[in-house]
C-alpha positions in Angstrom: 6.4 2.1 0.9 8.3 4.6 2.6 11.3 6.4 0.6 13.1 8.0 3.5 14.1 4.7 6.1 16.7 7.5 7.9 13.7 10.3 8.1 11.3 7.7 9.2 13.7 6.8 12.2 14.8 10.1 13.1 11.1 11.6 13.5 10.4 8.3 15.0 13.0 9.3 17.3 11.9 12.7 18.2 8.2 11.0 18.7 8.7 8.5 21.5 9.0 8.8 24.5 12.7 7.5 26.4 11.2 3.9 27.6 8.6 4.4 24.0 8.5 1.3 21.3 8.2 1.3 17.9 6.8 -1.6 16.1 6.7 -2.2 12.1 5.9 -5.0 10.1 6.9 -5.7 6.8 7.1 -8.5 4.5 9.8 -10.9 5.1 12.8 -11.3 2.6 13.0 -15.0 3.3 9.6 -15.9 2.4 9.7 -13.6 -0.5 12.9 -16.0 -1.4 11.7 -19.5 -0.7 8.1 -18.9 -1.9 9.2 -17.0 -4.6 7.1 -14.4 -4.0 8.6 -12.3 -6.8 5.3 -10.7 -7.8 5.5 -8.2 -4.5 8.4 -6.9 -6.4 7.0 -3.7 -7.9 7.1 0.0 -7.6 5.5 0.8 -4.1 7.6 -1.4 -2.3 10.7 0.5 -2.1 12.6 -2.1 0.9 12.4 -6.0 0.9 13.7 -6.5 5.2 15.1 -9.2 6.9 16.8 -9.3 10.3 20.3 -8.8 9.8 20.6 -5.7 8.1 17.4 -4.1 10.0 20.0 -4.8 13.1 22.7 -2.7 11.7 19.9 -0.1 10.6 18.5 0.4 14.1 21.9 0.8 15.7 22.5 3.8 13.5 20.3 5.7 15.5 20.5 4.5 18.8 18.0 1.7 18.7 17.6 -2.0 18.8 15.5 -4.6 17.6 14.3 -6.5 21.1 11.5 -8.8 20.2 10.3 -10.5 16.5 6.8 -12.2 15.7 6.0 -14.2 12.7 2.6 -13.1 11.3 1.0 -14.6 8.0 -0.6 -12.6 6.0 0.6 -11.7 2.5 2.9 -14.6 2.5 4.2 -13.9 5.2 5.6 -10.7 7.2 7.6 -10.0 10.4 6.6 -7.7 12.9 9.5 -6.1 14.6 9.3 -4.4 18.2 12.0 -1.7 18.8 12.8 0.4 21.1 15.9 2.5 22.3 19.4 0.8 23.7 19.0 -1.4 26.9 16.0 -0.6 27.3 14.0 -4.0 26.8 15.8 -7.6 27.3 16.7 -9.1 24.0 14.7 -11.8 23.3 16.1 -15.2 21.6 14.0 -14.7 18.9 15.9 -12.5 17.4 19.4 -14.4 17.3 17.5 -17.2 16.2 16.0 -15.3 13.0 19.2 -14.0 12.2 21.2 -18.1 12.6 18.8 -19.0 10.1 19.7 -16.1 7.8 23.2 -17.1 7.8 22.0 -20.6 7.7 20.3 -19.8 4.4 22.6 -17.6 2.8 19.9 -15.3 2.3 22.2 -12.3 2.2 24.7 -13.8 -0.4 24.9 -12.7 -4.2 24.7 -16.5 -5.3 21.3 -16.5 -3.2 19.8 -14.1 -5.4 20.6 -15.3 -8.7 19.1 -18.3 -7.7 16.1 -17.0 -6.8 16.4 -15.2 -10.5 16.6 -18.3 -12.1 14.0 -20.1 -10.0 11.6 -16.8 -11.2 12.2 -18.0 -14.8 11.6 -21.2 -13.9 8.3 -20.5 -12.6 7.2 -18.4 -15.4 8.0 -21.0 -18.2 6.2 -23.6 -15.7 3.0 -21.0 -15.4 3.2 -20.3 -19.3 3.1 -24.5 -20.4 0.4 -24.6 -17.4 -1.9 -21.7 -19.3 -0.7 -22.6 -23.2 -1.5 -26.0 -22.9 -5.2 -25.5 -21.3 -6.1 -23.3 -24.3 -4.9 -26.2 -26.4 -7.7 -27.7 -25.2 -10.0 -25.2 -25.8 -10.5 -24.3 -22.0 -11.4 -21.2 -21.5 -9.7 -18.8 -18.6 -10.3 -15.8 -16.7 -8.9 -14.1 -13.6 -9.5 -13.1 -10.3 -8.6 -9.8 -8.4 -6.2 -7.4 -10.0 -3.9 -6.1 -7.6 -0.8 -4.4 -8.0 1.1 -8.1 -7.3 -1.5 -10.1 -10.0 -0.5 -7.2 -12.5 3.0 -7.4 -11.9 3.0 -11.2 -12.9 0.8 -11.0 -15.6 3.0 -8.4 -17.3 6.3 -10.2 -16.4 5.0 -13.6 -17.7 3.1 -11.7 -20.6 -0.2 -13.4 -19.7 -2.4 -11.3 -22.1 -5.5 -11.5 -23.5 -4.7 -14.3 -25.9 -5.0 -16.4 -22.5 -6.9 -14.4 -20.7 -10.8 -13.8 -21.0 -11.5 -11.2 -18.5 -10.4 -10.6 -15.1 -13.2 -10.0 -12.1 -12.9 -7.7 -9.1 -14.9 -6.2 -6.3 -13.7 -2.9 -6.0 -15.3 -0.4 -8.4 -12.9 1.5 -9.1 -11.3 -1.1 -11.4 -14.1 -2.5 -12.9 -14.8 -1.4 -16.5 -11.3 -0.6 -16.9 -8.3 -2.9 -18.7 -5.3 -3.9 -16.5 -2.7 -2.3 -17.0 0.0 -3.2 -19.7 -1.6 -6.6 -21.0 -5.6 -4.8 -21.3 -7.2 -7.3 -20.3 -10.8 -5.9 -19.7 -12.2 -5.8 -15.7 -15.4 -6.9 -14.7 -17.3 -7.3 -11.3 -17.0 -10.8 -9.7 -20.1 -11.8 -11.2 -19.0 -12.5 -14.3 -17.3 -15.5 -13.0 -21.8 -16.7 -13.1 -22.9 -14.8 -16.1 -19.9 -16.1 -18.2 -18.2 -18.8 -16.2 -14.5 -19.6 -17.4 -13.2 -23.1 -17.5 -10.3 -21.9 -14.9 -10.1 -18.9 -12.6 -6.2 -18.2 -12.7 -6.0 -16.1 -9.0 -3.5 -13.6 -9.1 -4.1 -12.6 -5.4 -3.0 -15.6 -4.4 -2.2 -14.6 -0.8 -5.9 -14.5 0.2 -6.4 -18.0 -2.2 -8.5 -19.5 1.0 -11.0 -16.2 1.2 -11.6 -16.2 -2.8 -12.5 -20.0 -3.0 -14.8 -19.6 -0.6 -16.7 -16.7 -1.5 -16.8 -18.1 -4.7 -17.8 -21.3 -4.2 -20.9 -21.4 -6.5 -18.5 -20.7 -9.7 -17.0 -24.4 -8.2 -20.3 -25.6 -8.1 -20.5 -25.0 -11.9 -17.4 -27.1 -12.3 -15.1 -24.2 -12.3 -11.2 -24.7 -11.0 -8.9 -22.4 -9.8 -5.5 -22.2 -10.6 -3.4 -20.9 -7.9 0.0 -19.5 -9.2 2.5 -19.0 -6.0 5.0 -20.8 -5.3 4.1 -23.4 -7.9 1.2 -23.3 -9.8 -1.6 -25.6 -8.9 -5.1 -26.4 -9.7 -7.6 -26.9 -6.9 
């Protein structure tokens, strides 16, 4: 989210104290490749990190990265501890994380335009998931509409030719249409009042917490259709 990495450092800088740490977490590039997480790809997120290059980027100003934890929310972030040169011992983690960059290439061109073609992949997957439900007259709606769900309902063009509604808790979207494919918001209660054959759940990241404060639309029969990495019905 932030547009000025060099600013951010050098106020960061005149912030801490000599033997200070700085710690940020971020998602991880990796998991954003292998899951193919490419819904997080959208306006506010300005930087997708990994290791290597966040090594080089600390040296610029006199830092380094000593220590790395693997956290798991949002598909998964890293949380990187910092601080200024030999000042902290370096810890292994952090030559291991970047071995299994290099292992994975994760940094080469050919990388990414696989990950490109594995996005078009999924979407034609997703679409013959979707178009082939409605076939068969089932009837769909979706659940949350955050930035990420929007992103991948406009990039696979999941309007409201496939779409019902779409349910949310937070107030200020509901009784609006999402934006691009207008697909109208409710509250999650519609998922009772009008219950959809499948709940398509577009923040997938928090899949767990939805199904089970939802579990009386399952009790109706409902199904959810989770969409990252591969789509699935559970």
């Amino acid at each position: 989210h932030i547009d000025d990495l060099d600013d951010f450092m050098i106020t960061a800088d005149s912030l801490l104290v000599e033997d200070g740490i700085i710690v940020i977490e971020a998602p991880y590039l990796l998991h954003l490749l292998e899951n193919l997480e490419y819904d997080t790809i959208y306006h506010e997120h300005l930087s997708y990190l990994s290791v290597k290059p966040m090594v080089e980027f600390c040296k610029k100003f006199g830092f380094e990265i000593f220590d790395i934890e693997e956290q798991f929310i949002h598909g998964g972030t890293l949380r990187y501890f910092i601080s200024r040169k030999n000042k902290r011992e370096i810890t292994k983690n952090v030559s291991n994380y970047l071995e299994t960059e290099n292992k994975k290439e994760i940094h080469l061109e050919k990388r990414l335009e696989d990950f490109a073609n594995s996005v078009k992949h999924h979407r034609k997957t997703l679409m013959e998931l979707l178009n082939d439900l409605k076939k068969d007259g089932k009837k769909i709606a979706a659940i949350s509409s955050p930035a990420k769900g929007n992103t991948l309902l406009n990039y696979c063009k999941i309007d409201s030719e496939i779409l019902d509604y779409v349910t949310e808790k937070n107030p200020l979207k509901i009784g609006k249409f999402t934006p691009g494919m207008h697909i109208p918001v409710y509250s999650d209660e519609k998922l009772l009042e009008d219950p959809p054959d499948y709940a398509l759940i577009l923040a997938w990241n928090f899949s767990d917490e939805i199904i089970k404060n939802n579990f009386k639309y399952q009790e109706l029969g409902g199904k959810f259709i989770i969409p990252i990495p591969e789509p699935r019905i559970v």
